[in-house]
C-alpha positions as CSV (number, residue, x, y, z in Angstrom):
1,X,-12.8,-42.5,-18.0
2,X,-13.6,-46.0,-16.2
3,X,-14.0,-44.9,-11.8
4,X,-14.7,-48.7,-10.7
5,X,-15.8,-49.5,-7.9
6,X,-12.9,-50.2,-6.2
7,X,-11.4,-47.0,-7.3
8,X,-14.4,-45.1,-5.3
9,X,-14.0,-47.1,-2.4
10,X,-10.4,-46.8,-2.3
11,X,-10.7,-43.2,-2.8
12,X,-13.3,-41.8,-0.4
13,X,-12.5,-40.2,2.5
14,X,-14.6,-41.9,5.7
15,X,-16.3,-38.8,6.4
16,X,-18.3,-39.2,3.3
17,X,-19.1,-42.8,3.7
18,X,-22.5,-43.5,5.2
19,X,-22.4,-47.3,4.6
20,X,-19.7,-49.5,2.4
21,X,-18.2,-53.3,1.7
22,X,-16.7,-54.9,-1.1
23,X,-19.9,-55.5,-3.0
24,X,-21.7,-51.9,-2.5
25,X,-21.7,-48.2,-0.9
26,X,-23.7,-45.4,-0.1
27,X,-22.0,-41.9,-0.4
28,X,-22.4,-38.3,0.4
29,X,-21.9,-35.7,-2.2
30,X,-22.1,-31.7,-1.6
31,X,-20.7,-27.7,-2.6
32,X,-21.5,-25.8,-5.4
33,X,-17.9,-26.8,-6.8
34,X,-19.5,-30.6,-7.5
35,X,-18.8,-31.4,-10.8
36,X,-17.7,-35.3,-11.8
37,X,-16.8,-34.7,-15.9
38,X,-17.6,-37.4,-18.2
39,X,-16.7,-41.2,-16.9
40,X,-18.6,-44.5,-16.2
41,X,-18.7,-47.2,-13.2
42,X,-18.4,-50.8,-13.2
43,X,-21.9,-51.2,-11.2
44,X,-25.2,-50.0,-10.9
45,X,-25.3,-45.8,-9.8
46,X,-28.4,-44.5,-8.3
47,X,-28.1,-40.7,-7.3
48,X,-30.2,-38.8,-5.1
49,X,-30.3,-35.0,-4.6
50,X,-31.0,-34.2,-1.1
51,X,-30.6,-30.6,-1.3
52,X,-30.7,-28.5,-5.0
53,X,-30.9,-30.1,-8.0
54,X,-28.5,-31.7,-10.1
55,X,-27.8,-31.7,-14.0
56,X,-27.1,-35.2,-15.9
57,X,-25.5,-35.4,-19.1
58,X,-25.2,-38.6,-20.8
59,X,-25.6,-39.7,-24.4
60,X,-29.3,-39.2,-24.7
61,X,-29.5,-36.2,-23.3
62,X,-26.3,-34.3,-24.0
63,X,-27.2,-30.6,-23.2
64,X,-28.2,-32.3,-19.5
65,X,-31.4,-33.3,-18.1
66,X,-32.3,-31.6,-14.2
67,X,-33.0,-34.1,-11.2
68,X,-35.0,-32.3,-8.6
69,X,-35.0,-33.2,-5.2
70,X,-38.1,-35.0,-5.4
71,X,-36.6,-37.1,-8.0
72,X,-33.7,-39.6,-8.2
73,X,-31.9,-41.2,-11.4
74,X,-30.3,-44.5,-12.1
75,X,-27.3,-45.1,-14.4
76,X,-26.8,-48.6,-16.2
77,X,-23.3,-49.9,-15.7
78,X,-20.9,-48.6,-18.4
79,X,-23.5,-45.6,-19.1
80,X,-21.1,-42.9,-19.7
81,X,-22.3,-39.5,-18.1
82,X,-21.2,-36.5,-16.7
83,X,-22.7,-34.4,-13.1
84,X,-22.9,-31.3,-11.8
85,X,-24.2,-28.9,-9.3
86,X,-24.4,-25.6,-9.4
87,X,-26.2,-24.5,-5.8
88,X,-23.6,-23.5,-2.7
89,X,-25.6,-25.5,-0.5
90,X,-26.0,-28.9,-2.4
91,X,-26.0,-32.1,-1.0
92,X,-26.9,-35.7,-2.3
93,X,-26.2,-39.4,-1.8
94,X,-25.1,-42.0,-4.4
95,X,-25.4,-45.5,-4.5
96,X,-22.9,-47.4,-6.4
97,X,-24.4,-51.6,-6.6
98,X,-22.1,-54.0,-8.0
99,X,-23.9,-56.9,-9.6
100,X,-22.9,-59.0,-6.4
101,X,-24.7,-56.9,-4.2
102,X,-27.6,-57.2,-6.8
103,X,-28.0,-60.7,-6.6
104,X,-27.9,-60.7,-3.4
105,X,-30.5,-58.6,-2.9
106,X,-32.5,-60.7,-5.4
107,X,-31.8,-63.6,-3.3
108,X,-32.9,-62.0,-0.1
109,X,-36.2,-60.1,-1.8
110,X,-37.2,-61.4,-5.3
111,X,-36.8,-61.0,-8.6
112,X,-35.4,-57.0,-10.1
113,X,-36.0,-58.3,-13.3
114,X,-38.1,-54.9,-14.2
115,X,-35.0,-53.2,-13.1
116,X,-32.7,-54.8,-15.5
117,X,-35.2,-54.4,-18.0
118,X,-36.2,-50.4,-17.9
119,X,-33.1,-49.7,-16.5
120,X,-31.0,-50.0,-20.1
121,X,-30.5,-46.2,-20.4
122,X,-30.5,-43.0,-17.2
123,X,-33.7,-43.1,-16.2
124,X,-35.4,-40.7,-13.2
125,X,-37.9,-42.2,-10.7
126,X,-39.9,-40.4,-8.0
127,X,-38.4,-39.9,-4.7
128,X,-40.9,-41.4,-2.0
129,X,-41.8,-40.3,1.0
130,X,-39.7,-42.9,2.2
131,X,-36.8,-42.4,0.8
132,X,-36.7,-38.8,1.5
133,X,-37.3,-39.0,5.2
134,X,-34.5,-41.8,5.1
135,X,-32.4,-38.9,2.9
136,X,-33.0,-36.9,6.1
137,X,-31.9,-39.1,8.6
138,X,-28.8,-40.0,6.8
139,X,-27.8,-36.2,7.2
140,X,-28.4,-36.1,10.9
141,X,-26.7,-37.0,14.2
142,X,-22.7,-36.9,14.6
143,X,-21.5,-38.8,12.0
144,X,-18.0,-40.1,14.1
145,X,-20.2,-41.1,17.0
146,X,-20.6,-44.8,17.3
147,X,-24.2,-45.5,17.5
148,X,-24.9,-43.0,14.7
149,X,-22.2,-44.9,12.5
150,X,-24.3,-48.3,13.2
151,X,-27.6,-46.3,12.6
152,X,-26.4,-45.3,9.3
153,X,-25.4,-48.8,8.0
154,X,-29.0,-49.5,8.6
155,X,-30.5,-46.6,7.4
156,X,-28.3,-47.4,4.0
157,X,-29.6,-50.3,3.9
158,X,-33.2,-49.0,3.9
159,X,-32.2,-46.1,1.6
160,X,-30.8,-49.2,-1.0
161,X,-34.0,-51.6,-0.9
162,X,-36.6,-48.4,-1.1
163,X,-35.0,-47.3,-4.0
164,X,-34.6,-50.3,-5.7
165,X,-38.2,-51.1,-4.4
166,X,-39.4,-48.3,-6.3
167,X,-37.6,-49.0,-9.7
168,X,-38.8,-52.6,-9.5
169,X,-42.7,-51.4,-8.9
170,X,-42.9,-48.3,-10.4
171,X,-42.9,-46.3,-13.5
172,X,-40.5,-44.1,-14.3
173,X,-40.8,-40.5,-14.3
174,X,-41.9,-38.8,-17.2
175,X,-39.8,-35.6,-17.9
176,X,-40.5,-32.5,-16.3
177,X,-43.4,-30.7,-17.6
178,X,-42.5,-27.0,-19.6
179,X,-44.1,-25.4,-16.1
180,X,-42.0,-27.6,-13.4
181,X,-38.9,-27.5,-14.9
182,X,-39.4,-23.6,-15.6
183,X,-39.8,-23.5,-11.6
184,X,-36.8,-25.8,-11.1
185,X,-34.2,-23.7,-12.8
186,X,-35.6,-20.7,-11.3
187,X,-35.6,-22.0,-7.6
188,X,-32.0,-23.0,-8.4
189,X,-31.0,-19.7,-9.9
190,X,-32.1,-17.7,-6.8
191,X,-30.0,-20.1,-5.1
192,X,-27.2,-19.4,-6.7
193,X,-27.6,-15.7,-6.4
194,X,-28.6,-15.9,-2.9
195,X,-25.0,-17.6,-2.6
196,X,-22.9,-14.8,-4.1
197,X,-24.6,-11.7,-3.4
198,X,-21.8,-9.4,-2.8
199,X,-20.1,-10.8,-6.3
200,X,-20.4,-9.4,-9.7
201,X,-22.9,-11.9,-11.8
202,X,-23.1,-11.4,-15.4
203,X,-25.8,-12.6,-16.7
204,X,-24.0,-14.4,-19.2
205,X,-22.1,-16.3,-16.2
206,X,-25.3,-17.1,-14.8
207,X,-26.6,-18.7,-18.2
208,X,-23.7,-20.8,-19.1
209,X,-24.2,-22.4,-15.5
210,X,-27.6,-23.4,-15.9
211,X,-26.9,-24.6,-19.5
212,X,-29.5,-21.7,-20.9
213,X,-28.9,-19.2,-23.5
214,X,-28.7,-15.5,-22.1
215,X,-32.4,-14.7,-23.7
216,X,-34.1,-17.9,-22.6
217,X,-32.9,-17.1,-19.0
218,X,-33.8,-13.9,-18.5
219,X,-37.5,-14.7,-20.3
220,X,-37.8,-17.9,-17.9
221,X,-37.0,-15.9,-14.8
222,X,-39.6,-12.8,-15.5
223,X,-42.5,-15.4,-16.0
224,X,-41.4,-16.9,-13.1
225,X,-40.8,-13.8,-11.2
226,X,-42.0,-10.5,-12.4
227,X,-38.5,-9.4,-11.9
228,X,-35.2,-9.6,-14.5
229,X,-32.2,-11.3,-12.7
230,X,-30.4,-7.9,-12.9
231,X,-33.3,-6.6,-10.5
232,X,-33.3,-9.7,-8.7
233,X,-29.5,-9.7,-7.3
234,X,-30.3,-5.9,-6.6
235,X,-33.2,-6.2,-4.2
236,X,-32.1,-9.5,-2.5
237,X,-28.6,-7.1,-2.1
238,X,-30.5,-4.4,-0.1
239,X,-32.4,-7.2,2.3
240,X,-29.0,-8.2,3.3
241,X,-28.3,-4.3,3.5
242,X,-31.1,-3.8,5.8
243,X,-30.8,-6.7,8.1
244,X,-27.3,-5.7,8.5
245,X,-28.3,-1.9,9.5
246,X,-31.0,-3.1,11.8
247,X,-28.9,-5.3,13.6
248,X,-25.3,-4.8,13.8
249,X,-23.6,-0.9,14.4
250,X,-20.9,-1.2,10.7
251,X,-20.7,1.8,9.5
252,X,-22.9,2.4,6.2
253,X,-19.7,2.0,3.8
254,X,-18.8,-1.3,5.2
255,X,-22.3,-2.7,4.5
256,X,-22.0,-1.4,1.5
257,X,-19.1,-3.0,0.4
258,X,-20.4,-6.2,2.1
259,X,-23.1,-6.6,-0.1
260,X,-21.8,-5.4,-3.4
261,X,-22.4,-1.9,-3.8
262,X,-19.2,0.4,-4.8
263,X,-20.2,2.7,-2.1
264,X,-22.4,4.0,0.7
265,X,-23.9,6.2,-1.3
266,X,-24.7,4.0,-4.0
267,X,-26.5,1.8,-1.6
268,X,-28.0,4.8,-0.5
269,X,-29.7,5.4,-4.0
270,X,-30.5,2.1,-4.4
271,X,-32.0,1.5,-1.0
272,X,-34.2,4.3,-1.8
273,X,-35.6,3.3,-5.2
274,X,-36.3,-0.4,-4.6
275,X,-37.3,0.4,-1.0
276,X,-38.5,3.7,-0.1
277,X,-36.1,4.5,2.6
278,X,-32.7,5.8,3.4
279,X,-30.1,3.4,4.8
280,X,-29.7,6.2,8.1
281,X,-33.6,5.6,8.4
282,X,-33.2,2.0,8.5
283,X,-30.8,2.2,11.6
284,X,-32.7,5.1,13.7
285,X,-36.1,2.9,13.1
286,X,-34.1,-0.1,14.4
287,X,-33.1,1.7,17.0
288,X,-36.3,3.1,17.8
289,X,-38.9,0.0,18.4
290,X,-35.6,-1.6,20.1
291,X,-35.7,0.9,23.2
């Protein structure tokens, strides 16, 4: 399906505009429940995860390549591709450049003829310093106030000539080593746990959303780890148990329940085999160094 570009202007709400005309604009993106199935644009796409990483399918890689936050990728016009995110907390920014707005930055700066030339096929570059601290700034400040409205404009027009800077200068990034990508995918699936702590999360749910089978996720996240993601969920469930004892007077069922456990007592049991201590303990020893 063809989204043109007048179809994304026409359709975004202002809150997610951080700068737009007719001949480019600079977009926020976020939620876990991201997910743009497969389509193409009329212009130039450049997307840029500001917080998680994001998974790219297109034609050359069709089981999805990852874009880490240090990382950004660039679609040819017409390159048909699908996106998702799969973190509660993502965010990132797209840049859709219609060829006006590309010739007119040629005018203005020189010649992109190394973009048009390695830029025939999605292709990741690395995210500067630059363009992450401009990524930053983009996020911050009242976005209905007028002076941080004008800011942005500026700061998109920053973010645009960096990144096209960058794919005019610079190689492109080789894919992710066996190691980094390894790390990537386990970063983002304690993310994703960390999100849904209290919910039930099969590991085959947890598999199809990372796009890994059931026995190469659970092998990644032990070398990563030390820990299955069973065991995982479990202790990161009775951190949030304790916290909750230690700081608030809910009765030991409601925790429970609060976190995922069936029961008190069940959080009981497990509280004392992954931690050594009794949920009651937790609460008098709180109560204790606070007097």
């Amino acid at each position: 399906m063809l989204r043109s570009f007048d179809q994304i202007r026409a359709a975004t709400g202002p809150e997610r505009i951080i700068a737009a005309d007719e001949r480019h604009a600079i977009l926020t993106g976020s939620g876990h429940t991201y997910h743009a199935p497969w389509h193409w644009h009329d212009c130039l796409t450049i997307l840029l995860p500001s917080v998680g990483a994001m998974r790219v399918r297109d034609e050359t890689h069709p089981s999805g390549a990852w874009v880490s936050e240090d990382r950004f990728i660039v679609l040819p016009r017409a390159q048909p591709h699908e996106t998702q995110a799969v973190r509660e907390r993502h965010v990132h920014l797209t840049l859709y450049l219609t060829d006006d707005k590309l010739a007119q930055v040629e005018a203005e700066c020189g010649s992109l003829a190394s973009l048009r030339r390695r830029v025939t096929r999605p292709t990741q570059f690395a995210a500067t310093p630059e363009i992450r601290a401009i990524q930053t700034l983009c996020r911050s400040g009242k976005p209905d106030s007028a002076s941080m409205h004008a800011a942005r404009r500026h700061l998109a027009a920053a973010m645009m000539i960096h990144c096209l800077s960058c794919i005019e200068t610079t190689n492109p990034s080789p894919s992710a080593s066996a190691d980094a990508h390894g790390d990537m995918i386990v970063t983002e699936i304690k993310a994703f746990i960390d999100a849904r702590i209290s919910d039930a999360l099969p590991l085959d749910l947890i598999a199809e959303a990372f796009g890994l089978s059931r026995r190469h996720a659970t092998r990644l996240f032990r070398q990563r780890t030390g820990l299955s993601i069973a065991m995982y969920h479990e202790r990161r469930r009775v951190e949030q148990a304790r916290g909750l004892l230690a700081q608030t007077s809910l009765p030991i069922g409601e925790i429970a329940h609060r976190v995922g456990f069936e029961s008190g007592s069940s959080l009981a049991r497990v509280m004392r085999r992954v931690a050594g201590i009794a949920p009651g303990d937790v609460r008098r020893v709180a109560r204790s160094d606070a007097s």
